[in-house]
C-alpha positions as CSV (number, residue, x, y, z in Angstrom):
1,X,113.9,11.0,68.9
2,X,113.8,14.4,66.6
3,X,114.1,13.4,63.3
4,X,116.8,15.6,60.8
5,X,117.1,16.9,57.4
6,X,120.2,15.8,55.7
7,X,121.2,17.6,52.4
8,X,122.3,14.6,49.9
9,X,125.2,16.3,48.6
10,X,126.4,14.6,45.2
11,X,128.3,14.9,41.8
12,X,125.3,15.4,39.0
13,X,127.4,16.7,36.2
14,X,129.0,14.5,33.4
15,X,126.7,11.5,34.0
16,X,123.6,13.1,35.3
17,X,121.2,10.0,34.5
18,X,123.9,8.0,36.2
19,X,124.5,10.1,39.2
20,X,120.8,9.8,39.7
21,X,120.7,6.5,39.9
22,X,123.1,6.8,42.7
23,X,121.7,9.1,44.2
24,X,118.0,6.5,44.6
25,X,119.6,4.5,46.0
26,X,121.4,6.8,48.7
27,X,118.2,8.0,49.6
28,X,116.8,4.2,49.7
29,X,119.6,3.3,51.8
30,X,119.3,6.0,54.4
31,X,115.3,5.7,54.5
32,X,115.6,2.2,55.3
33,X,119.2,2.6,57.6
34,X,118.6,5.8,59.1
35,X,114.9,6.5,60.7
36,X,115.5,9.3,62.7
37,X,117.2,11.0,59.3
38,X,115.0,13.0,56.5
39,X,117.0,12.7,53.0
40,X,117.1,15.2,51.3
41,X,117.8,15.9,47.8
42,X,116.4,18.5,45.8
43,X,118.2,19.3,42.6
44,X,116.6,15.8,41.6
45,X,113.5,17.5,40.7
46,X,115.7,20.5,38.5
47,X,117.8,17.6,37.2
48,X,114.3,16.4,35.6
49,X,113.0,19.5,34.5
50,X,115.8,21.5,33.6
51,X,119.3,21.0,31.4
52,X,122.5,20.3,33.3
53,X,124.5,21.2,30.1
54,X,122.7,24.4,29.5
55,X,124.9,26.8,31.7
56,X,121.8,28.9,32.3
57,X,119.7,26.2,33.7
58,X,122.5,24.8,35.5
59,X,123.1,28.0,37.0
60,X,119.5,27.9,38.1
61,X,119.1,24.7,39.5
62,X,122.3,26.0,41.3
63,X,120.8,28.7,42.4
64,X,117.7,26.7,44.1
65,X,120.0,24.2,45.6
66,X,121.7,27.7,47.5
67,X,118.6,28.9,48.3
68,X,117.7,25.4,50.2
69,X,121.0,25.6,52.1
70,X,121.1,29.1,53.4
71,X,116.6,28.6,54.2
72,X,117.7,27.0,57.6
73,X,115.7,23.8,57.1
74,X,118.5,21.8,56.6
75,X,120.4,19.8,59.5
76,X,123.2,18.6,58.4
77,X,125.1,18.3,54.7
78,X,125.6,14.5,53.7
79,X,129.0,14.0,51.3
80,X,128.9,11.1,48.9
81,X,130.9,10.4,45.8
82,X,134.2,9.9,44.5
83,X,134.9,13.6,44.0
84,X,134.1,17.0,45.2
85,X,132.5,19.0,41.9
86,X,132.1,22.6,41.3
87,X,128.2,22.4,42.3
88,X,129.4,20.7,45.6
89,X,131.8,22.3,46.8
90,X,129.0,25.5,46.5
91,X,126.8,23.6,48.2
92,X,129.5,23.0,51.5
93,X,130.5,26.7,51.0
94,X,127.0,27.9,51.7
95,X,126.5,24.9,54.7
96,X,129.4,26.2,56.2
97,X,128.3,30.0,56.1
98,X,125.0,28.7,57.3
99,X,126.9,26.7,60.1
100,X,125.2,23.4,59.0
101,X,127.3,20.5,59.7
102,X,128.8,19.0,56.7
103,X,129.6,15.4,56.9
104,X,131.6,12.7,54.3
105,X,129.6,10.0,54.3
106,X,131.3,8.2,51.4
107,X,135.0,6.6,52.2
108,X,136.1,7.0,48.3
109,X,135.3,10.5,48.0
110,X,138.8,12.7,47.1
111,X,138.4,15.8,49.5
112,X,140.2,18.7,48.4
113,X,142.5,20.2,51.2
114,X,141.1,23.5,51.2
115,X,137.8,21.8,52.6
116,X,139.5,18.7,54.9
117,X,138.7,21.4,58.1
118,X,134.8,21.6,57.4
119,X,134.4,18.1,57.1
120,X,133.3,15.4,59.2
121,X,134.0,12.0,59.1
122,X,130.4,10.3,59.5
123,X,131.5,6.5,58.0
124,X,133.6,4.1,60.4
């Protein structure tokens, strides 16, 4: 079976050492739930080097998350979290363009109505 890329797509801002943490122990979960699924999730690496609360550096680490989406490597877009933020909902704009699937993987997550039709329900 071909293995995929999935795009961990999660809130960073407010609590970024936080958000990490959950963000571990998604990809933990998936490595050990999901073999035939790659995780995916590269703004950990800007979160380390760069500042989330420097707009600039946010902006970039933006930026390289953007320029991940639209390189056609990724598979499919993974949801989790209780909310859709700014950087997000970015992230499932570009997916979409790209015409990646973009699944919510995370039952609590709030989905904003303007994005309910891009979504797909990957949790039972």
């Amino acid at each position: 079976m071909k293995s995929k890329i999935a795009y961990i797509c999660h809130p960073i801002a407010g609590d970024e050492m936080g958000n990490m943490d959950k963000i571990i122990k998604i990809i933990r979960e998936i490595n050990l739930n999901y073999p035939t699924i790659v995780p995916f999730a590269p703004y950990i690496a800007d979160l380390l080097a760069m500042n989330d609360g420097i707009p600039n550096e946010r902006c970039i680490a933006l930026g390289n998350c953007i320029k991940i989406l639209s390189s056609g490597i990724i598979n499919e877009l993974w949801i989790y979290g209780e909310r859709i933020s700014g950087g997000m909902q970015a992230e499932i704009e570009m997916a979409d363009r790209q015409g990646v699937p973009i699944v919510l993987m995370d039952p609590k997550t709030i989905v904003p109505a303007n994005l309910l039709h891009k979504i797909n329900i990957g949790f039972k």
